[in-house]
N, C-alpha and C positions, 0 to 999 in steps of 0.2 A: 913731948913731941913739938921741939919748936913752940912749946909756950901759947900751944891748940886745945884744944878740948875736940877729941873728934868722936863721935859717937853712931854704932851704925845700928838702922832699924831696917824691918821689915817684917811682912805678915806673917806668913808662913814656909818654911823650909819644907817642901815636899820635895822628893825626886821627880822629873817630868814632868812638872809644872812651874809655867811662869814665876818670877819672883823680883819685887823690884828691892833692889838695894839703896838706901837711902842713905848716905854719911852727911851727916849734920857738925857742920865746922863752927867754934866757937873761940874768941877768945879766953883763955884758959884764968888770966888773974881777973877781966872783968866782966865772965861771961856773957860778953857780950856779943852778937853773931856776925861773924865775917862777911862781908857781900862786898869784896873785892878782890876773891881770887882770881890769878893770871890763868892762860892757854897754859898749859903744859903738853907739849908733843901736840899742839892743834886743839886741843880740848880742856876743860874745864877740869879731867882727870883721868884717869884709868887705872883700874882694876882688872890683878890678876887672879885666879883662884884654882887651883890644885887640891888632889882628895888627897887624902892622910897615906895611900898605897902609893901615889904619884902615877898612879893610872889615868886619871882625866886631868885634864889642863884647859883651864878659859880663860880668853882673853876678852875683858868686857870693856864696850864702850858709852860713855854717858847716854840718857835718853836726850839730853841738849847739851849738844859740847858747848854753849855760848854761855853758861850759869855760870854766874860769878859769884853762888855760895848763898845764904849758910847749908840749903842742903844739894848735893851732886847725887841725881839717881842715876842707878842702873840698872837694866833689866838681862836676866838672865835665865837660865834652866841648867838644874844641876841634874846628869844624866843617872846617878847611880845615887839612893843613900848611901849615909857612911860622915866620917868627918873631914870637914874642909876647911885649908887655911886661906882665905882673904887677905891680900895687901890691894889697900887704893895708898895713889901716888898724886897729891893735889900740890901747888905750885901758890905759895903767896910771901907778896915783900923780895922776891927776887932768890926763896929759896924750894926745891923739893920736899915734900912732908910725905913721909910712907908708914904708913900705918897697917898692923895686921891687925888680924881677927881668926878667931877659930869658932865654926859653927860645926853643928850636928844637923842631918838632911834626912829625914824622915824619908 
C-alpha cells in the first residue's frame, strides 16, 4: 500500500452499538509513524463500509478531520451482524492510500 503499514483496531464489533475504528498509519520499511497526513476531500480520511449482502452501506467520517496521523478514528454503528468490508481512503506525500478490511459484527 504505498510503502504504509496501515493497521485497524477496535474493541468490539457488536451490531447497535457504538464502535470507534482506529487505523494506525505507519511507515512500512521503517516503522516508523506517519504524523503528516494531508486533508483528503476536507478530512484527514474517510471510510466506507458495506455488509457482505450490500444491504447496509456507511459512509463514516473522522472523529477529527484535522489528525494528521499515525492513528484516524472513526466512530460508527454497524446496524445488522453479519460481515463487513471496510475501505479507509488517507491521503499522504500527494498520493491516495485505500485500504480494505473485512470484519465479522457480532
Amino acid at each position: 500500500m504505498e510503502g504504509k503499514e496501515i493497521t485497524l483496531s477496535f474493541d468490539e464489533l457488536k451490531a447497535g452499538t457504538d464502535v470507534t475504528l482506529n487505523f494506525n498509519i505507519k511507515d512500512q520499511k521503517t516503522g516508523q509513524p506517519i504524523t503528516n497526513l494531508q486533508p483528503y476531500l476536507g478530512a484527514v480520511g474517510h471510510v466506507v463500509i458495506i455488509s457482505e449482502n450490500t444491504d447496509e452501506y456507511l459512509h463514516v467520517h473522522p472523529m477529527d478531520e484535522k489528525a494528521k496521523g499515525p492513528d484516524a478514528k472513526f466512530m460508527t454503528k454497524f446496524p445488522k451482524s453479519g460481515i463487513y468490508k471496510i475501505w479507509g481512503q488517507f491521503q499522504h506525500e500527494g498520493k491516495v492510500i485505500t485500504v480494505p478490511f473485512v470484519v465479522k459484527v457480532s
